[in-house]
C-alpha positions, 0 to 999 in steps of 0.5 A, spaced: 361 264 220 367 264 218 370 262 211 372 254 211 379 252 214 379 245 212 381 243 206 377 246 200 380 244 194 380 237 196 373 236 200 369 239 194 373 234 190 371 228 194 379 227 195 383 225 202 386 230 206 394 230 206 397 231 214 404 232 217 406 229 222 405 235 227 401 242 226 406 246 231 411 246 227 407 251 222 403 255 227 408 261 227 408 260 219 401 259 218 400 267 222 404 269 218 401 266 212 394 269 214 397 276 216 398 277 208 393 273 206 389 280 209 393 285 206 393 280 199 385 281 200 385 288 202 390 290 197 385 287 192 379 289 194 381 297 194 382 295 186 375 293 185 372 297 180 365 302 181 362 296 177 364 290 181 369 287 177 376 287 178 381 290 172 379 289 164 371 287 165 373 283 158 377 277 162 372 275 168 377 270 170 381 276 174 374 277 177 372 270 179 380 269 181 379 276 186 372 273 188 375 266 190 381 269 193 377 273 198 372 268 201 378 263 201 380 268 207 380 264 213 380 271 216 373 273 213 367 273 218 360 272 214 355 271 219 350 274 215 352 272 208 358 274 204 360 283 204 356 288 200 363 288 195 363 281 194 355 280 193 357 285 188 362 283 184 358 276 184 352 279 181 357 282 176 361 276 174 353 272 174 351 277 169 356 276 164 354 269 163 351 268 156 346 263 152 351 258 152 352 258 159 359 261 159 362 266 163 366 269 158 366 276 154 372 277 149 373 270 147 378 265 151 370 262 154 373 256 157 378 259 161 374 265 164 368 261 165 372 254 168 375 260 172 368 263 174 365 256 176 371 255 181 368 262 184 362 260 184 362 254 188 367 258 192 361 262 194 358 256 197 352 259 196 346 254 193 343 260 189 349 260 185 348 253 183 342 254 178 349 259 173 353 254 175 350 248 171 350 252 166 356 253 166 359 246 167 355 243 161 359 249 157 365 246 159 363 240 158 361 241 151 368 244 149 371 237 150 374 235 142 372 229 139 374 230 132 375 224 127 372 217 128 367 219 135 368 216 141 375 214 139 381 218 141 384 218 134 386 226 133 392 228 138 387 233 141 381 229 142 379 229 150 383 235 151 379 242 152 382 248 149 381 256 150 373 256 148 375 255 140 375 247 136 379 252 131 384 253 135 388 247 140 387 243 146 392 245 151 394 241 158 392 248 162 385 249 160 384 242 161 386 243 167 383 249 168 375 245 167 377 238 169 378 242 176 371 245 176 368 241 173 371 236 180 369 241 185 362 242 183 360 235 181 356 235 187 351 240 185 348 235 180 350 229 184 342 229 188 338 230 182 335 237 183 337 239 176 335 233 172 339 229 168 346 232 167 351 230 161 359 228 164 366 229 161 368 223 157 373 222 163 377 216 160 378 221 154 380 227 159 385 221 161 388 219 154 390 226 152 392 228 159 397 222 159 399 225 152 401 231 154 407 227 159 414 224 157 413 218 158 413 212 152 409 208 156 403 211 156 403 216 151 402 215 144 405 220 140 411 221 137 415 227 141 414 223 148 421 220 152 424 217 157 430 220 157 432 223 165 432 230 164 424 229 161 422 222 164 416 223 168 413 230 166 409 234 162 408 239 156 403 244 154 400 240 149 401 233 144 404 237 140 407 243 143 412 246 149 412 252 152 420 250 154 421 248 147 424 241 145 430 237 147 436 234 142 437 227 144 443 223 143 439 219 138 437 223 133 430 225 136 427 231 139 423 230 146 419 237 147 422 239 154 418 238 160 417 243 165 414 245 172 408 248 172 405 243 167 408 238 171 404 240 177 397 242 173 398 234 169 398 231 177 392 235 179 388 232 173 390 226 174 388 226 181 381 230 179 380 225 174 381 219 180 388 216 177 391 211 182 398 213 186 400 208 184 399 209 177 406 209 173 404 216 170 403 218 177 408 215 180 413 219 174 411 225 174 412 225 182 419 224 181 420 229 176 417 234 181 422 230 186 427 231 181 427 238 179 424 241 185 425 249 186 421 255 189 426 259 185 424 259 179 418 255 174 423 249 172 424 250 165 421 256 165 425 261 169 421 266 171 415 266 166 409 263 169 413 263 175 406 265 180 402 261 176 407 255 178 406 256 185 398 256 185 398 249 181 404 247 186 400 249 192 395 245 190 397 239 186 402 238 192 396 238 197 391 234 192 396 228 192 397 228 200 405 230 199 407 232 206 415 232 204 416 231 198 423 226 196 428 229 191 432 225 187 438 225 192 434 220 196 432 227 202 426 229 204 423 237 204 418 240 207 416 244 201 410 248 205 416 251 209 419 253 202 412 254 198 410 258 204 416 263 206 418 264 198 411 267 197 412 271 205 418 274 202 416 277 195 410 281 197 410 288 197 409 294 202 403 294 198 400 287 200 400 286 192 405 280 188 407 282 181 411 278 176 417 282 174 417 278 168 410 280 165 409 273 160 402 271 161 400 277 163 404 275 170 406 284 170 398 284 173 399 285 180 390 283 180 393 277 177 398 276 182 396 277 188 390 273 187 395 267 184 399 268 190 393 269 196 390 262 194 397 258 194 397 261 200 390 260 202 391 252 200 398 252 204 394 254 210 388 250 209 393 243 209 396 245 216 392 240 220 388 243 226 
């Protein structure tokens, strides 16, 4: 059969499917999405090591990001289960799971092993789920909860860091396992694998609102209405990757920026915050406010293809069909999305980042960032 078309990230996750008011408008957008989503996974299946992981074997993520992207395909055909270098780049990401349940060799355990899982559900394959299990309970057993237990009294607490309490929680990660944890829940939901531990859901929602600039609703001290940060988000409670901002009454705000900015929605989304919820409502109009496709706002090009993937699917999650800017007008944010990332790709078919922050000089990353942003544009359009 072919690779799903519907809306994937959001069927896995229980969630509504966002629908413009006609699909004709898109069709000459989406044939071309789907040639370079071909020469994406083409590009990137010739990079596919003898072994069966893609790029540096101690980040499987590059593997399980490789893996998604390509069965993700609405091209691929697999009427008799996934091709040989995919059953072999699964059995090699399948034996890197450890003891623990994570999926991760130097370190960095929750991002490879939150990154891995997503694959593995991807696969749709139930003899995948048995791994998949496991590696939910390690995601779940990496949620802090330092100081008084079962209380939110510790900045970090709710949050999930890289894989080490020594260490910070962040609003990527949290990201990152938040969403793995959604499209995989309903693996446990009949039972097969007995009782299955959660993530403290209400604690998750506590340190993600403590990552947005928003006085409302976040605790800390760093949060501020002020117009240029209202609404947005930052890496964690206690840092931004975009530094901070003086205000004019003496105080410093900690800057909000793009990329976390979508990441922050889709884990309210995932962590089934209304639309209508003040911390929803806010963060859409800092979106609205500081829309682009030409950079990472706040960020320039660093990050830059890391913000297009979470843009892609934050926009979708949250049934944005155009999305309202600040002067009141409306854009058609797939069509710019769509036609920006048509634009950069390569003779080749790979993506790569001239601006090599957070390993985005890594065409094996970028290519596999920007063939699932295009996967998710082309699974939104409606049939």
């Amino acid at each position: 059969m072919k690779a799903p078309t519907a809306l994937f990230l959001l069927a896995a996750a229980g969630l509504a499917a966002a629908a413009p008011a006609s699909p004709d408008r898109y069709l000459s957008l989406q044939q071309e999405m789907r040639q370079a989503i071909a020469r994406g996974n083409a590009w990137l299946k010739a990079q596919q090591q003898a072994t069966g992981q893609w790029d540096d074997e101690g980040l499987p993520a590059l593997t399980a990001l490789a893996l998604t992207a390509a069965v993700r395909d609405p091209n691929l055909e697999r009427k008799a289960g996934l091709p040989p270098y995919l059953e072999k780049g699964y059995t090699w990401l399948l034996a890197q799971q450890k003891e623990d349940g994570g999926i991760y060799n130097r370190g960095l355990s929750v991002y490879n092993t939150a990154t891995a899982l997503t694959a593995l559900m991807a696969a749709e394959r139930t003899d995948y789920h048995a791994a998949a299990v496991k590696a939910r309970k390690h995601l779940i057993g990496n949620q802090w909860d330092l100081g008084v237990k079962g209380q939110t009294d510790n900045p970090n607490d709710g949050g999930i860091g890289y894989g080490s309490k020594k260490d910070h929680t962040d609003l990527s990660n949290t990201y990152l396992a938040v969403e793995a944890l959604a499209v995989s829940k309903k693996i446990i939901e009949d039972g097969k694998f007995g009782t299955q531990p959660d993530l403290d859901w209400g604690a998750a929602i506590t340190f993600i609102s403590r990552c947005q600039n928003l006085e409302e609703t976040n605790d800390q001290e760093f949060a501020s209405n002020d117009p240029k940060n209202k609404g947005g988000f930052v890496y964690s409670p206690t840092e931004s990757k975009a530094g901070e901002e003086k205000l004019p009454n003496d105080r410093s705000a900690l800057r909000s920026y793009g990329s976390m900015s979508y990441a922050g929605l889709l884990s309210f989304i995932y962590a089934k915050v209304s639309a209508d919820d003040p911390r929803v409502v806010a963060v859409k109009e800092w979106l609205g406010k500081n829309y682009t496709v030409s950079e990472n706002p706040g960020m320039g090009p660093e990050g830059l293809y890391y913000y297009y993937q979470t843009m892609a699917k934050a926009l979708t999650a949250a049934n944005i069909n155009t999305l309202k800017l600040d002067n009141g007008s409306e854009v058609d944010w797939r069509n710019d999305l769509g036609q920006k990332l048509l634009s950069s790709q390569r003779e080749n078919g790979s993506w790569v980042n001239n601006d090599g922050r957070w390993m985005e000089s890594n065409p094996v990353l970028v290519t596999a960032y920007t063939v699932l942003a295009l996967e998710q544009l082309d699974a939104s359009i409606p049939k």
